[in-house]
Backbone bond lengths (Angstrom), bond angles and torsions (degrees), N, CA, C in turn:
res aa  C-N    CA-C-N  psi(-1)  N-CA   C-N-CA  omega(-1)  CA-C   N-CA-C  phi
1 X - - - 1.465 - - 1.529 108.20 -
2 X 1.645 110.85 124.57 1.570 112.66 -174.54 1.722 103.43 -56.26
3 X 1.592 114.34 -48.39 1.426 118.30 178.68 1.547 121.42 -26.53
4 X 1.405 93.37 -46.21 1.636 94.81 -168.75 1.566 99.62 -76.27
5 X 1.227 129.18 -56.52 1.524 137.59 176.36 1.523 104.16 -23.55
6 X 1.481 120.55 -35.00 1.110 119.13 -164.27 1.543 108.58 -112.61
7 X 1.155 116.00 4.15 1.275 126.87 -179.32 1.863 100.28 -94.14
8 X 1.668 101.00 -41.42 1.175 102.90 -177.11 1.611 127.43 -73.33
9 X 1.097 103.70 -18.16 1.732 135.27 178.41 1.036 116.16 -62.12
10 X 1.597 111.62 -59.54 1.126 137.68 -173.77 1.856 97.11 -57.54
11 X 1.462 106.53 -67.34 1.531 109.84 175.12 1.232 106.39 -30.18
12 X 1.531 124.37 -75.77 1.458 121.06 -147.58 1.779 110.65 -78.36
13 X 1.474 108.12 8.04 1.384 106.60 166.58 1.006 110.33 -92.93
14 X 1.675 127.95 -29.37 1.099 127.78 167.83 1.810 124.00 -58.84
15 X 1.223 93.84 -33.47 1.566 104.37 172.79 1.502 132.41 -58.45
16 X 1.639 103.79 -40.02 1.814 124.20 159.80 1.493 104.66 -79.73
17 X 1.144 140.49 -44.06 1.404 102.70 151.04 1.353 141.83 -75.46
18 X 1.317 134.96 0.32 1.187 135.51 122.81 1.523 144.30 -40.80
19 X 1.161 118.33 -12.18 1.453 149.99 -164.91 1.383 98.43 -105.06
20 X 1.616 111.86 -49.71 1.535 97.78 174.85 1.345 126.36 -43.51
21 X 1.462 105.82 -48.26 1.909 114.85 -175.01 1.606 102.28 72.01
22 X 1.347 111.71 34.25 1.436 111.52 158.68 1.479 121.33 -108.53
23 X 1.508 136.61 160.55 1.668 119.40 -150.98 1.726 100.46 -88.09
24 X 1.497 94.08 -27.86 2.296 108.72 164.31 1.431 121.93 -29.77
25 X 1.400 90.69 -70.70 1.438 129.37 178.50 1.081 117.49 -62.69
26 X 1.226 133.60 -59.81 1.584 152.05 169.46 1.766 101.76 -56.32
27 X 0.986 157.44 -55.60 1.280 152.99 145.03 1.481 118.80 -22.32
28 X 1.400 98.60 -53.04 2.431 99.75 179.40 1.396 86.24 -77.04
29 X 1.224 125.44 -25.33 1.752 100.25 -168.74 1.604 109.07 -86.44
30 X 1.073 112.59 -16.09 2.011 113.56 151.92 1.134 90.90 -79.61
31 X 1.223 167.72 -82.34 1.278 128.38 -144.92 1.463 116.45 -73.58
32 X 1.161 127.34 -23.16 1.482 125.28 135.22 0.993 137.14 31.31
33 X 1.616 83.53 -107.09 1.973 139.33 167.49 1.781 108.85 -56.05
34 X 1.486 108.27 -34.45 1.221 109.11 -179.90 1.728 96.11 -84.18
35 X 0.888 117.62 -47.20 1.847 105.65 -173.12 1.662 117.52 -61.22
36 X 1.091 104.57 -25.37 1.359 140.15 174.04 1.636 106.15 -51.13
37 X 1.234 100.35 -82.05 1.812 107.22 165.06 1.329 106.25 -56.37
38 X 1.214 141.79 -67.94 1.003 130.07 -149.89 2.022 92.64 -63.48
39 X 1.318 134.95 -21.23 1.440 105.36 -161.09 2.030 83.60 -103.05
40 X 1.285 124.42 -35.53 1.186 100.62 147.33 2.141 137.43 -44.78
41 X 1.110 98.85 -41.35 1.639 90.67 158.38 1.258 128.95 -61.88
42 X 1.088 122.04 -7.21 1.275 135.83 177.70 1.485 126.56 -91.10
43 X 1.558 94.35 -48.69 1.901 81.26 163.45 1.668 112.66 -83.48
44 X 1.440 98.81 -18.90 1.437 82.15 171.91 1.545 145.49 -60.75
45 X 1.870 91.71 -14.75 1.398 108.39 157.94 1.580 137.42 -70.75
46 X 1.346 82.00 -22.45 1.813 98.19 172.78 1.413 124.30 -95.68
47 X 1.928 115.52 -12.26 1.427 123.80 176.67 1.475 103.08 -145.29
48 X 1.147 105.43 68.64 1.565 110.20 -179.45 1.471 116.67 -39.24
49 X 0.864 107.11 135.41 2.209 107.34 172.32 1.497 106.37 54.69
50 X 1.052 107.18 32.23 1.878 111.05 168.85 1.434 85.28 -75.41
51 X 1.060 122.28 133.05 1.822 146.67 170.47 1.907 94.77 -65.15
52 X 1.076 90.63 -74.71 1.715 83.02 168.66 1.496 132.05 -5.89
53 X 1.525 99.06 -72.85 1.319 124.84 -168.81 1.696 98.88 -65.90
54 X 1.589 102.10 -61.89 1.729 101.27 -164.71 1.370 104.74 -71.14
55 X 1.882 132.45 -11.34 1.115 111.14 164.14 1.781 119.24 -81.78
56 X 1.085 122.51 -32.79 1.683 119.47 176.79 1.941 108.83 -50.41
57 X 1.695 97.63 -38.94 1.385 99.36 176.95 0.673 130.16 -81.70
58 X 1.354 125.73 -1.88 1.952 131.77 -175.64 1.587 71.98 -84.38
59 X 1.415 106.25 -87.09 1.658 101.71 -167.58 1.710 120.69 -36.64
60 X 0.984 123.92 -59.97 1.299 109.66 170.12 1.373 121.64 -29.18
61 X 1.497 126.81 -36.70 1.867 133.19 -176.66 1.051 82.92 -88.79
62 X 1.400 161.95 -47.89 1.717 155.65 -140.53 1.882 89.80 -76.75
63 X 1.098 108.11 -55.39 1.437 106.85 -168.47 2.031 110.08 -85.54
64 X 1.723 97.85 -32.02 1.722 79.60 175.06 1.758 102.71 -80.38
65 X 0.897 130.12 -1.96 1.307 138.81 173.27 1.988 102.92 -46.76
66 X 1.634 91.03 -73.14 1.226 98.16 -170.22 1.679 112.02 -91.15
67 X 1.834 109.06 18.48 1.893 85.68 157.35 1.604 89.48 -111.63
68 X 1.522 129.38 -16.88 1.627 93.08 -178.85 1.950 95.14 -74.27
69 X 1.049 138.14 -49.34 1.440 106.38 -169.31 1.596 132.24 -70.15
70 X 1.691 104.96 19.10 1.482 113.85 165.86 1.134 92.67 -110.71
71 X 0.970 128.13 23.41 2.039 129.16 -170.02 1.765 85.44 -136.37
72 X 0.958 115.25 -23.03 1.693 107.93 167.25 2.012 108.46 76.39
73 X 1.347 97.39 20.19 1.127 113.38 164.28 1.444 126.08 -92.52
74 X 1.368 114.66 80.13 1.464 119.11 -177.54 1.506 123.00 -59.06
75 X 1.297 101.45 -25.85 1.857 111.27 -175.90 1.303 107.34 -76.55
76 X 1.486 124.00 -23.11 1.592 115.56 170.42 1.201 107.95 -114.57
77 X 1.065 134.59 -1.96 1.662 131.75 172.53 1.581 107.09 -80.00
78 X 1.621 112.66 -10.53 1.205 114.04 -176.00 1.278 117.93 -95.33
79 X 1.669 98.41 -44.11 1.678 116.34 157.62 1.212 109.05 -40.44
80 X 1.653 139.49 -56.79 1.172 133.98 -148.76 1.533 107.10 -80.56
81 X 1.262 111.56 -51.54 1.558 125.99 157.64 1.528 107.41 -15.98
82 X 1.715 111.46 -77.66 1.253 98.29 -177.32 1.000 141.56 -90.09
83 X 1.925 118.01 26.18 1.263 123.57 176.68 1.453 94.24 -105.58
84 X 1.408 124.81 -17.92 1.510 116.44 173.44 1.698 107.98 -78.69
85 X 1.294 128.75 -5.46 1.169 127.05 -172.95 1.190 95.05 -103.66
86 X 1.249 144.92 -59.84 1.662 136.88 143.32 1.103 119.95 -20.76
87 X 1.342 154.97 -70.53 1.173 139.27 162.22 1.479 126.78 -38.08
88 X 1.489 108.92 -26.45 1.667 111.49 -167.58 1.369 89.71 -83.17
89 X 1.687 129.62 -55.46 1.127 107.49 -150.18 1.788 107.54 -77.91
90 X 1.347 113.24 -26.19 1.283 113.28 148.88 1.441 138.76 19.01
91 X 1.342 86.69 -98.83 1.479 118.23 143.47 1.152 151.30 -42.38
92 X 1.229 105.67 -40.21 1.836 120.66 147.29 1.380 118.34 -66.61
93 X 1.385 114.55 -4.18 1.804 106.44 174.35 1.702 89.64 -107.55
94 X 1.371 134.45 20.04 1.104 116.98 -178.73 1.768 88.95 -130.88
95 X 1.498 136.10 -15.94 0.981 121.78 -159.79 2.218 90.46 -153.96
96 X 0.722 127.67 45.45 1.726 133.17 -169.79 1.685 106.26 -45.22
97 X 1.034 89.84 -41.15 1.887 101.12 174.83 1.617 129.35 -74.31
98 X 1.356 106.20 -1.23 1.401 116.13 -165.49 1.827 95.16 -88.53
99 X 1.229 107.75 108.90 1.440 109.13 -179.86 1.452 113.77 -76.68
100 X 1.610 123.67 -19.27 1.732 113.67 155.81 1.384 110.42 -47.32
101 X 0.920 115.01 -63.64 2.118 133.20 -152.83 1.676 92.63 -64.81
102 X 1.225 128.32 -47.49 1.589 143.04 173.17 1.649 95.87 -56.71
103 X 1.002 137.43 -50.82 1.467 122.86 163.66 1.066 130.76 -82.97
104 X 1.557 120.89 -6.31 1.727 119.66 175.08 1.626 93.30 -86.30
105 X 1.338 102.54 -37.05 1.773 93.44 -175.59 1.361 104.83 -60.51
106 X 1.180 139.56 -71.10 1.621 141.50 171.45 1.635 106.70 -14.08
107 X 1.404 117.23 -62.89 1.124 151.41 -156.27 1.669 105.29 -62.62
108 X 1.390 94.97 -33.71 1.785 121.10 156.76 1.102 139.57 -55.88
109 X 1.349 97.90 -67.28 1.532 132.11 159.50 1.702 108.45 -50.74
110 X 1.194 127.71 -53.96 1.510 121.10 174.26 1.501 127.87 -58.11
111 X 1.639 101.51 -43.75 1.360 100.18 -179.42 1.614 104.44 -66.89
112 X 1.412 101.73 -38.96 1.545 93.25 174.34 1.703 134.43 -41.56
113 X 1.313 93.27 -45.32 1.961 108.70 164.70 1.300 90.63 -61.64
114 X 1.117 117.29 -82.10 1.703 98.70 -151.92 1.665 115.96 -60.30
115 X 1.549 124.64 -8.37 1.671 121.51 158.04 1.656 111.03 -68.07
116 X 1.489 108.56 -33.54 1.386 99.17 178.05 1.506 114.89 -82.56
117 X 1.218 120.27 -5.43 1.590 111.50 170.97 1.313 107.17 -98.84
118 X 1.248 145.45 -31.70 1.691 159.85 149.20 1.853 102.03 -23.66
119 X 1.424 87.67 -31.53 1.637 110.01 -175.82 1.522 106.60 -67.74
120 X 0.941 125.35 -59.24 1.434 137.99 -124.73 1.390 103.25 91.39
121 X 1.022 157.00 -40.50 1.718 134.44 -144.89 1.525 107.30 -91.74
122 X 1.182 110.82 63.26 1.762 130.85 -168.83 1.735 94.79 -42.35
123 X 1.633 117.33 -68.93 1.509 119.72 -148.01 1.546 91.78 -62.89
124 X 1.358 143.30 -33.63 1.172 139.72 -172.86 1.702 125.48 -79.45
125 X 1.626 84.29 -24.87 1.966 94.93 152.54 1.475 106.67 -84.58
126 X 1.103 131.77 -56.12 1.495 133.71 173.00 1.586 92.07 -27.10
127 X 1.058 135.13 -112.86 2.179 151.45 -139.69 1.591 71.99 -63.07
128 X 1.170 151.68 -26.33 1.671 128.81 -174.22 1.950 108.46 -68.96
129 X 1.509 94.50 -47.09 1.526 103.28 -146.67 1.641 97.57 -93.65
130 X 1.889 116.96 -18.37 1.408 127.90 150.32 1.141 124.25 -29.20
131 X 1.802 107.61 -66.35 1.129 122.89 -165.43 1.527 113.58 -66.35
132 X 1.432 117.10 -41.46 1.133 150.85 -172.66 1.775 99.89 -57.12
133 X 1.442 130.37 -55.43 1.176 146.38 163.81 1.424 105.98 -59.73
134 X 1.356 127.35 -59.36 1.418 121.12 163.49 1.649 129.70 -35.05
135 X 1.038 100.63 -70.42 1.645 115.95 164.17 1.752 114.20 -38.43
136 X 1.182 120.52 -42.46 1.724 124.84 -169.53 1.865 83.01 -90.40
137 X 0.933 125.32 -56.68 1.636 114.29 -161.42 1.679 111.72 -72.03
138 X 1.378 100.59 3.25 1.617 92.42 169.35 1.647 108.85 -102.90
139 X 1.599 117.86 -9.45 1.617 117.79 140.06 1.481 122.76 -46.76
140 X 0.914 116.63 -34.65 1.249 130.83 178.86 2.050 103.39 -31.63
141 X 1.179 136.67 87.46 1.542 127.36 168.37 1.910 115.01 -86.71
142 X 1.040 91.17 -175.76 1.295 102.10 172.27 2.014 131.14 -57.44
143 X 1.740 83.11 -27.19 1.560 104.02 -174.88 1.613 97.91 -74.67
144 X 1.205 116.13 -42.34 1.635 115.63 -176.97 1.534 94.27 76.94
145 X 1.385 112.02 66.46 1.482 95.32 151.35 1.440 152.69 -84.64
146 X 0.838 117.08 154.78 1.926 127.62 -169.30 1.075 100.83 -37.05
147 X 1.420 120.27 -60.62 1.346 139.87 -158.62 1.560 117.23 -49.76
148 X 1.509 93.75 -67.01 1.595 130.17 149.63 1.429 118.85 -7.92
149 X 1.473 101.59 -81.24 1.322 139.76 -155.32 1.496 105.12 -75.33
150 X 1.385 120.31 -43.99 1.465 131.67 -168.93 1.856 92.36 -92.01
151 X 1.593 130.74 -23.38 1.340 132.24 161.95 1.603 107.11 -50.21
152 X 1.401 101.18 -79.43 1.800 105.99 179.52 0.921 113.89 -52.44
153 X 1.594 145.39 -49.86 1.274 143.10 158.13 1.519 119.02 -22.48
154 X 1.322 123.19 -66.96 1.806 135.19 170.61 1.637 104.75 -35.92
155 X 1.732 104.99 -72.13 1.684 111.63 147.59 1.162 116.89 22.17
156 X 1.560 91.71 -108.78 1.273 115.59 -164.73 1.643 126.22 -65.20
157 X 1.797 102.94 -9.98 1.641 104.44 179.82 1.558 99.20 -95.95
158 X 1.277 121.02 -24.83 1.388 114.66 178.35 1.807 112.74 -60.79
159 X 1.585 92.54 -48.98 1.889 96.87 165.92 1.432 120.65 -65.42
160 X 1.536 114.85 -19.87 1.743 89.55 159.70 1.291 121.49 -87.46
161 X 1.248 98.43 -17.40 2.032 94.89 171.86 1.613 114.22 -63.44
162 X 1.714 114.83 -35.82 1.554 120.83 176.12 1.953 98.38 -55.93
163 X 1.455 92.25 -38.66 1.547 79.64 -143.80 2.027 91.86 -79.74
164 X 1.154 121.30 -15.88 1.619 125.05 164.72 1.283 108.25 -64.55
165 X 1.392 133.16 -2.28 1.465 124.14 -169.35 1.294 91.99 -111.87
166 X 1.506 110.67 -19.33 1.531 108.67 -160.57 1.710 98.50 -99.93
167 X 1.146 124.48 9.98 1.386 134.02 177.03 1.458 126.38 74.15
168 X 1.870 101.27 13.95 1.545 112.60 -169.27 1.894 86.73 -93.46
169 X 1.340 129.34 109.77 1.644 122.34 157.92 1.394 98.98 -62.72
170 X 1.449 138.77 -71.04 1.189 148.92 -120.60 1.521 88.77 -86.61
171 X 1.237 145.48 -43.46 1.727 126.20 148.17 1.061 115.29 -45.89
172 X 1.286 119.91 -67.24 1.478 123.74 -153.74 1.751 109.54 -52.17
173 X 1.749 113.01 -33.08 1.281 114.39 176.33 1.731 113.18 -88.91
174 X 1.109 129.64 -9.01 1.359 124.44 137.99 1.005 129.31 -38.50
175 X 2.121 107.58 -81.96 1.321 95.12 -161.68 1.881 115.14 -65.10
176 X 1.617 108.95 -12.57 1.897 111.15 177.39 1.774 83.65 -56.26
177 X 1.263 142.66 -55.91 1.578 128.10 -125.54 1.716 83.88 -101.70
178 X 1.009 123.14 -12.59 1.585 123.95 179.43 1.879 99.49 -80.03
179 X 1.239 100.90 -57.23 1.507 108.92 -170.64 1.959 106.02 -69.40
180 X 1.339 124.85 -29.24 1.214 113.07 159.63 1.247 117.64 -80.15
181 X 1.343 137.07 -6.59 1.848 138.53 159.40 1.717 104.83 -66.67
182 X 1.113 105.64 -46.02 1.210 90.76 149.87 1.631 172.06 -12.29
183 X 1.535 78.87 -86.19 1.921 115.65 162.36 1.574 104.87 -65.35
184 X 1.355 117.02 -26.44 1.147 116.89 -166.53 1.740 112.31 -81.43
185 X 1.246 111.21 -21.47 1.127 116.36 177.00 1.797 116.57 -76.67
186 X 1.041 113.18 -11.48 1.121 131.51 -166.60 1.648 107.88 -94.25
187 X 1.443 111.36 -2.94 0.774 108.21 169.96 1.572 128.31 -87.10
């Protein structure tokens, strides 16, 4: 389908101007990311739950995600957020076992905590980026894997940075001394 060709195009131009990391550049490349979805929303209207489609578009919001909030555009960094979290989970009702899509969704879910503490709305990054640490540490087996271990670890330092924004030290220096007990095992 030419649509998608051009849906995909559109993305990866948005991506080299994103790459620049200039505030010029970084601005057309949200509008980009936004033309981008929108011509991905479009076939998605015509082939609902094509895996295809909702995977280019999760990624497409994963990356306009993070140039509107280096573009300091909260109103579409928020949009993008939750059309990549819509698309991800999406996808997990079409594929539940796919252990990529199980980490882009997470991967969703985090940046999301840390947009809502970037926010001000600390307690709603707090129970986000909890749960989020909860969920990976019940992977946690007997073997203690790397993988695992260095997952909950990331976790738990991103939630003491929420919880330092949120003016709690006495978390925030936990979960850091929890998440380097961690790292430490890894050694």
């Amino acid at each position: 389908e030419e649509r998608f060709d051009r849906a995909v195009a559109q993305n990866y131009r948005a991506v080299v101007l994103h790459n620049e990391g200039k505030p010029g550049p970084l601005r057309e490349a949200v509008r980009r990311y936004l033309d981008a979805d929108r011509l991905f929303a479009a076939l998605e209207a015509d082939f609902p739950n094509e895996p295809q489609v909702l995977y280019r578009r999760a990624w497409n919001a994963y990356y306009g995600y993070a140039a509107a909030a280096n573009a300091d555009d909260n109103v579409r960094a928020e949009q993008f957020l939750n059309q990549g979290r819509d698309a991800a989970a999406r996808l997990l009702t079409i594929e539940e076992a796919d252990h990529s899509l199980v980490t882009f969704a997470e991967r969703m879910r985090e940046a999301q905590a840390e947009f809502l503490s970037n926010s001000g709305r600390h307690r709603e990054a707090i129970v986000l980026q909890e749960a989020i640490v909860a969920d990976r540490a019940k992977k946690i087996g007997s073997d203690r894997k790397t993988i695992t271990l260095s997952e909950v670890a990331y976790g738990k330092a991103i939630l003491g940075t929420i919880y330092r924004k949120a003016g709690d030290r006495e978390k925030a220096c936990r979960s850091w001394v929890e998440a380097e007990e961690l790292l430490a095992e890894l050694k």
